[in-house]
C-alpha positions as CSV (number, residue, x, y, z in Angstrom):
1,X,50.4,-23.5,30.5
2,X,48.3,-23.7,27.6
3,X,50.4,-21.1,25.4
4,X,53.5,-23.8,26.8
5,X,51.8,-26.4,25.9
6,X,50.9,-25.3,21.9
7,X,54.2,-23.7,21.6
8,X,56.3,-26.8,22.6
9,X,53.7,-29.2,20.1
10,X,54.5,-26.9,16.9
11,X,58.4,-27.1,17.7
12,X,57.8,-31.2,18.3
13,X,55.8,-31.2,14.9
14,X,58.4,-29.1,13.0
15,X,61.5,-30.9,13.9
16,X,60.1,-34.4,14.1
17,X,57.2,-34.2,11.9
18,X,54.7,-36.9,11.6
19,X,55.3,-40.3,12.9
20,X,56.6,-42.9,9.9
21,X,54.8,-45.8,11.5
22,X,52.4,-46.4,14.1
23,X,50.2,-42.9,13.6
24,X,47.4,-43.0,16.0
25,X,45.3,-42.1,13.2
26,X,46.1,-44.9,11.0
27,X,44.8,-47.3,13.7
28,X,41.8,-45.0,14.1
29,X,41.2,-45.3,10.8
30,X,41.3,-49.2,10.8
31,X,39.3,-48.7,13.6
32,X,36.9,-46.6,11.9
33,X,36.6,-49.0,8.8
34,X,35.3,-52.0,11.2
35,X,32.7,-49.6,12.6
36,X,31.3,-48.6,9.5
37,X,31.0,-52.3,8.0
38,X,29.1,-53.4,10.6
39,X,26.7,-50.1,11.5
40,X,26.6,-48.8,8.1
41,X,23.8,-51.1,5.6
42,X,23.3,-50.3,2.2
43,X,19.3,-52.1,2.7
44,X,18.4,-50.4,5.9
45,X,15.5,-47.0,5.4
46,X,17.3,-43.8,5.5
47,X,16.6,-42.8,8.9
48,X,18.2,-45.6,10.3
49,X,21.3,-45.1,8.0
50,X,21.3,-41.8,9.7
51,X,20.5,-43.1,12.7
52,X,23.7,-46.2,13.0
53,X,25.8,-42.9,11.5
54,X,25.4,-40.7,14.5
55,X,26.0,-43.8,16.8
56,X,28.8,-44.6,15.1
57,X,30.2,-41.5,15.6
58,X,29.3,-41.7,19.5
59,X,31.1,-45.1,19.5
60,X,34.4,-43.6,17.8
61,X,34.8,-39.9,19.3
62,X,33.5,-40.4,22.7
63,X,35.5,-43.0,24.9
64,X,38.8,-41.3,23.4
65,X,37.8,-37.5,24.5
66,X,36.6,-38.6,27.8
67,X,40.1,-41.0,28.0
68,X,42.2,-37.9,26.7
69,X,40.5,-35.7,29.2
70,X,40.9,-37.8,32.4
71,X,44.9,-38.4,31.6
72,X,45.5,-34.8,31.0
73,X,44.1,-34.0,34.3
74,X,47.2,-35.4,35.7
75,X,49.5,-33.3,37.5
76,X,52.7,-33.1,35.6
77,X,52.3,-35.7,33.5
78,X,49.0,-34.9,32.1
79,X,50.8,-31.7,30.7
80,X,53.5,-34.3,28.7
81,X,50.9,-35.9,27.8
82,X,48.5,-32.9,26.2
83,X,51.9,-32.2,24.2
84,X,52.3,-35.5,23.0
85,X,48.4,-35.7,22.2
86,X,48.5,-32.1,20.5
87,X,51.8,-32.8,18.4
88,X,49.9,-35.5,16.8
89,X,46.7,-33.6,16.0
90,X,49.2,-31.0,13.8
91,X,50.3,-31.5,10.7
92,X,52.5,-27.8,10.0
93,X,55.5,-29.8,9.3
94,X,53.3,-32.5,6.9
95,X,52.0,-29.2,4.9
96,X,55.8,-28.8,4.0
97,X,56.7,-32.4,3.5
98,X,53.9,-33.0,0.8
99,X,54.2,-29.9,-1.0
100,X,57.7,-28.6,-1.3
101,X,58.4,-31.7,-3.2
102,X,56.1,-30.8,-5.7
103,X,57.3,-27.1,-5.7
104,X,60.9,-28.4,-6.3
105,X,60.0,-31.0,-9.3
106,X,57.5,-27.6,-10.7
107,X,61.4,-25.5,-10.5
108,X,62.7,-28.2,-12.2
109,X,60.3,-28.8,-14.8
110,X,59.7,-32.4,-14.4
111,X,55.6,-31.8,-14.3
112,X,55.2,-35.3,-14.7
113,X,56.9,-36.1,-11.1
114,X,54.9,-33.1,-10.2
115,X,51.3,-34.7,-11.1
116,X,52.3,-37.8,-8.9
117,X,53.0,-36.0,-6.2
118,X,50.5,-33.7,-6.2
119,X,48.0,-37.0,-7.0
120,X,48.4,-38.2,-3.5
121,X,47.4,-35.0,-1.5
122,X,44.0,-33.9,-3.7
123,X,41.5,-36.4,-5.0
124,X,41.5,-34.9,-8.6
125,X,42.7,-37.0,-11.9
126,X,46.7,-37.2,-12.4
127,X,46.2,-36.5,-15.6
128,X,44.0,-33.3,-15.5
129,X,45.8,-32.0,-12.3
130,X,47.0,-28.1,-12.5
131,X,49.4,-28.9,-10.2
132,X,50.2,-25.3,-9.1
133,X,46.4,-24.3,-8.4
134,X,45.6,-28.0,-6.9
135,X,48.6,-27.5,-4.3
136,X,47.9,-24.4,-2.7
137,X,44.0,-25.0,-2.4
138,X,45.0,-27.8,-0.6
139,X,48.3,-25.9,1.9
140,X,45.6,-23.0,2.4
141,X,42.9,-25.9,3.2
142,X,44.7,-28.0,5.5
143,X,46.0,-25.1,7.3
144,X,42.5,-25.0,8.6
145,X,42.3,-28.6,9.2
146,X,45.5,-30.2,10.4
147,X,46.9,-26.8,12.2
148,X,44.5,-24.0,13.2
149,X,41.3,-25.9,13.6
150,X,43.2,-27.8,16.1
151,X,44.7,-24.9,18.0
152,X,41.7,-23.6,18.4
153,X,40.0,-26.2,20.2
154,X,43.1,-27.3,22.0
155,X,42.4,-23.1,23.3
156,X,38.6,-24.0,24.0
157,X,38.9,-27.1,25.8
158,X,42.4,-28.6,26.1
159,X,44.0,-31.7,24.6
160,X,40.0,-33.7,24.6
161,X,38.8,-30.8,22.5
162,X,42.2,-31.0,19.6
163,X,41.5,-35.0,20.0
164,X,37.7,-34.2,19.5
165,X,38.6,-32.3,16.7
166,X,40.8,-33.9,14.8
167,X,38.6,-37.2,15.5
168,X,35.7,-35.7,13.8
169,X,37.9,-34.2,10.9
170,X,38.5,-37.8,10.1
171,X,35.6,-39.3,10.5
172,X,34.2,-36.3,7.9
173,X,37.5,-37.2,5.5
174,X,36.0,-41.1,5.7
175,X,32.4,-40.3,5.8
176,X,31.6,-37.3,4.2
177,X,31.0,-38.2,0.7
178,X,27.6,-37.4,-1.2
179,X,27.9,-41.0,-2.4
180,X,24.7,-43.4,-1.5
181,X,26.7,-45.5,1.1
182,X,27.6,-42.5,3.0
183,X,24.6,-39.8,2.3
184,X,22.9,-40.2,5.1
185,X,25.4,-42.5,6.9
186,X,27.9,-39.7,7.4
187,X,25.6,-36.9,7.3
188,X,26.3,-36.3,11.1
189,X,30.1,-36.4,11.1
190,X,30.1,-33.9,8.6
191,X,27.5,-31.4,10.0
192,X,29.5,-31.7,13.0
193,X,32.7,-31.6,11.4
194,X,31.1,-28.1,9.6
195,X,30.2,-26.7,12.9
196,X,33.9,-27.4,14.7
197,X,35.5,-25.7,12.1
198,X,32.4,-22.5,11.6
199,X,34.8,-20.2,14.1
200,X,38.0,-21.7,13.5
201,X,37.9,-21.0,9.5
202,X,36.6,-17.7,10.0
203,X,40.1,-16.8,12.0
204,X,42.1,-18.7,9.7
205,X,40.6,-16.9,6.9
206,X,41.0,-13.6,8.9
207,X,44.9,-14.5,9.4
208,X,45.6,-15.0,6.0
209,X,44.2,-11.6,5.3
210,X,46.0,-9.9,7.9
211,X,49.5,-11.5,6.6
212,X,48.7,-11.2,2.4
213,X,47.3,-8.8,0.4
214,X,44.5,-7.3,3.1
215,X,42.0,-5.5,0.8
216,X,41.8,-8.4,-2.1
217,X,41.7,-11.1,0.5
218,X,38.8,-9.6,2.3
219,X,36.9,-8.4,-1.5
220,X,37.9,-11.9,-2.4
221,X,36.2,-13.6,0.7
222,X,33.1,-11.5,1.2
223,X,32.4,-11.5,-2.5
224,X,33.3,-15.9,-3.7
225,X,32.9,-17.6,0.1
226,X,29.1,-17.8,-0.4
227,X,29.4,-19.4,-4.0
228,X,31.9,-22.3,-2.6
229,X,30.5,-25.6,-1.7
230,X,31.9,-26.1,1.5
231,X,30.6,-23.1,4.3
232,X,34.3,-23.5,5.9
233,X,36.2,-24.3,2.7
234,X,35.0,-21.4,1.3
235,X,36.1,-18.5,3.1
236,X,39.3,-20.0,4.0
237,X,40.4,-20.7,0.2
238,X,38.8,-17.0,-1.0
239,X,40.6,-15.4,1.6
240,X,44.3,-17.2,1.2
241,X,43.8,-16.6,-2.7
242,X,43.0,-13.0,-2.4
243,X,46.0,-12.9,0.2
244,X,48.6,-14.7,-2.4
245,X,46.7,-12.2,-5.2
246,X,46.3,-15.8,-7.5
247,X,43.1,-17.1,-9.0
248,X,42.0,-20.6,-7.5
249,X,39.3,-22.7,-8.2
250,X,38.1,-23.2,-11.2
251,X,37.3,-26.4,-13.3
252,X,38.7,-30.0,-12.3
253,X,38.6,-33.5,-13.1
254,X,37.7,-35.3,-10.0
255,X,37.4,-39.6,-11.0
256,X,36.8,-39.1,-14.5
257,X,34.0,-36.2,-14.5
258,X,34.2,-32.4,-14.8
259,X,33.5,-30.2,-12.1
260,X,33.2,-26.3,-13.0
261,X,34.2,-24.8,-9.3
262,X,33.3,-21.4,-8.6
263,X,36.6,-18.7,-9.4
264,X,38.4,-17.4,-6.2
265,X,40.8,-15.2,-5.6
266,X,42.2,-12.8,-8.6
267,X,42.5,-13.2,-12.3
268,X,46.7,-13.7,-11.5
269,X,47.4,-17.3,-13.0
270,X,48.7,-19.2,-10.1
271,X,52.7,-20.4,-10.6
272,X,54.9,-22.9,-8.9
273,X,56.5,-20.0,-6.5
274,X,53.2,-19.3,-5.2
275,X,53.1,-22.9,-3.6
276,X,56.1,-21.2,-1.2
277,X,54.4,-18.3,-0.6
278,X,51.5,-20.0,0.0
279,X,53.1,-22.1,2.9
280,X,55.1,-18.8,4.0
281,X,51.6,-18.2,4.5
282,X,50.3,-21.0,6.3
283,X,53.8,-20.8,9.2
284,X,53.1,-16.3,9.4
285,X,49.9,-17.1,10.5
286,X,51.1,-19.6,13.2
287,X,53.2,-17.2,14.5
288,X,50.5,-14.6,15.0
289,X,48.7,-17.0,16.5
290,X,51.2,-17.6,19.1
291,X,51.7,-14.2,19.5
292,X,48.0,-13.3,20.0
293,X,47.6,-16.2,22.6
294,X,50.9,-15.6,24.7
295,X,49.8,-12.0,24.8
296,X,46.1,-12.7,26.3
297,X,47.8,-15.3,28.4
298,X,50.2,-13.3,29.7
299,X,47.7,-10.3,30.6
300,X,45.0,-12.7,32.0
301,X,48.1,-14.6,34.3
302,X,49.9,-10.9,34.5
C-alpha cells in the first residue's frame, strides 16, 4: 500500500501539479504568521524567545500530525486521503514549473526575463543573479525538500510523518533566519528541520551520484559538504554538482551584501542546458526511488 500510495501521489503531482488557489500551505502560512506575532517578542530575554519558539512550533505541527494520523487510519478512505495529503507535500512537478521557464528565456537569450524568473525561486539580488548556477542549486535543493525528504518520511511513518515534514520544512523556510527576531525564536524549527532531513539528504545526495557522474559526485561531496553552511544543503548540492560535472557555489549577492560561498562541484562553468539536466536529475532519482521501494515491498509482502 505504501509503494501505491507514493506512486499514485507523484503521477497526481505531475499531471495536476500544485494547486492555483487554496494551497494548504498558504493558509498554514497565514496561520503561521499570527502565531509568531503573538509568541514571538523582540523585548523578552533570550531564553524565553527560545522558549515561545519551541511552543510555537508544538502549537503549529502537532494538532495537524496527530489529525493526519487519526484520518489515515481509516479503512479505505484513509488511503484516499494519505494520497491527497502526500500529493500536496510534493512539489516534482513545481521543480519543472519554476525552472524550465527560466531554461527557455536562457535558450532564447532574453537574460533579463531570465533574472525575473529566477528572482522568485532564490533570495539572491535580480541584478547580481547567475541565473544558470542560482537555478540548479536551487532544482538539486528542493529535490531534497519538496520531493525526497517527503518520501522518506511518508516511508517512516505514513502521511503524519510527510505532513510532519513538510510542516517543519516551512516553519524553518519562515523561521530560520540568523536575523535578531528569529535567532533564538526559530532556533528549534530549524534544528529540527536539520535533523528530519540528516538521513533523507544523505540518500538524495547518494541518488544523484548513482544517476551522474559517480566518482566526481562522491570526491565532490566527501571533499566540499563539510565547508557548506547548511549540514544537509551541503552534501546534497556537492553531490548533484559533482553528478552534473558543473561548478556551483561560489560568490552571491543576497539583499545588497556579498557572500563568498564555498566552491562545489567542478571547475566546468555551469550553462543554461545544465538547468535540464539538472531536473533529468532530480525525476531519475524518483524513479530509483520507486524502484528501490516497490522492490523491498514486494519481497517483504512476497
Amino acid at each position: 500500500m505504501t509503494f501505491i500510495i507514493m506512486l499514485s501521489a507523484l503521477i497526481i503531482d505531475w499531471f495536476a501539479g500544485e494547486p492555483k488557489r487554496l494551497h494548504p500551505l498558504v493558509g498554514f502560512g497565514t496561520l503561521v504568521n499570527k502565531i509568531e506575532a503573538g509568541f514571538n517578542h523582540a523585548n523578552q530575554h533570550r531564553f524565553l524567545q527560545f522558549f515561545a519558539g519551541m511552543l510555537a512550533l508544538v502549537i503549529c505541527v502537532v494538532p495537524i500530525t496527530i489529525i493526519t494520523y487519526l484520518i489515515s487510519q481509516i479503512p479505505f478512505w484513509g488511503a484516499l486521503f494519505s494520497v491527497a495529503l502526500l500529493t500536496l507535500c510534493l512539489g516534482h512537478r513545481s521543480l519543472f514549473d519554476h525552472a524550465r521557464p527560466i531554461l527557455h528565456a536562457m535558450q532564447q537569450g532574453d537574460l533579463e526575463h531570465a533574472r525575473t524568473l529566477t528572482s522568485r525561486i532564490v533570495s539572491r539580488d535580480k541584478e547580481h543573479i547567475d541565473v544558470n548556477k542560482a537555478t540548479i542549486e536551487s532544482v538539486l535543493e528542493n529535490g531534497n525538500d519538496a520531493v525526497f525528504g517527503a518520501l522518506f518520511w511518508f516511508v517512516i511513518g505514513g502521511a503524519a510523518g510527510a505532513v510532519a515534514y513538510r510542516l517543519v520544512n516551512t516553519l524553518d523556510a519562515m523561521w530560520g533566519y540568523r536575523i535578531p527576531r528569529f535567532f533564538y525564536f526559530g532556533k528549534t524549527a530549524a534544528r529540527l528541520d536539520d535533523l528530519l532531513n540528516f538521513v533523507p539528504a544523505r540518500l538524495t545526495a547518494l541518488s544523484y551520484a548513482l544517476l551522474g557522474n559517480t566518482r566526481k559526485a562522491l570526491s565532490c561531496w566527501n571533499q566540499q559538504a563539510p565547508l557548506w553552511d547548511s549540514p544537509n544543503a551541503g552534501p546534497v548540492m556537492a553531490s548533484g554538482a559533482g553528478a552534473l560535472d558543473v561548478q556551483l557555489g561560489g560568490v552571491a549577492c543576497y539583499h545588497g551584501e556579498w557572500h563568498q560561498r564555498p566552491l562545489l562541484g567542478t571547475s566546468n562553468i555551469a550553462e543554461a542546458n545544465d538547468i535540464g539536466r539538472a531536473l533529468r536529475l532530480v525525476s531519475n532519482s524518483v524513479l530509483l526511488w520507486l524502484s528501490v521501494i516497490g522492490i523491498v515491498t514486494g519481497i517483504i509482502y512476497a
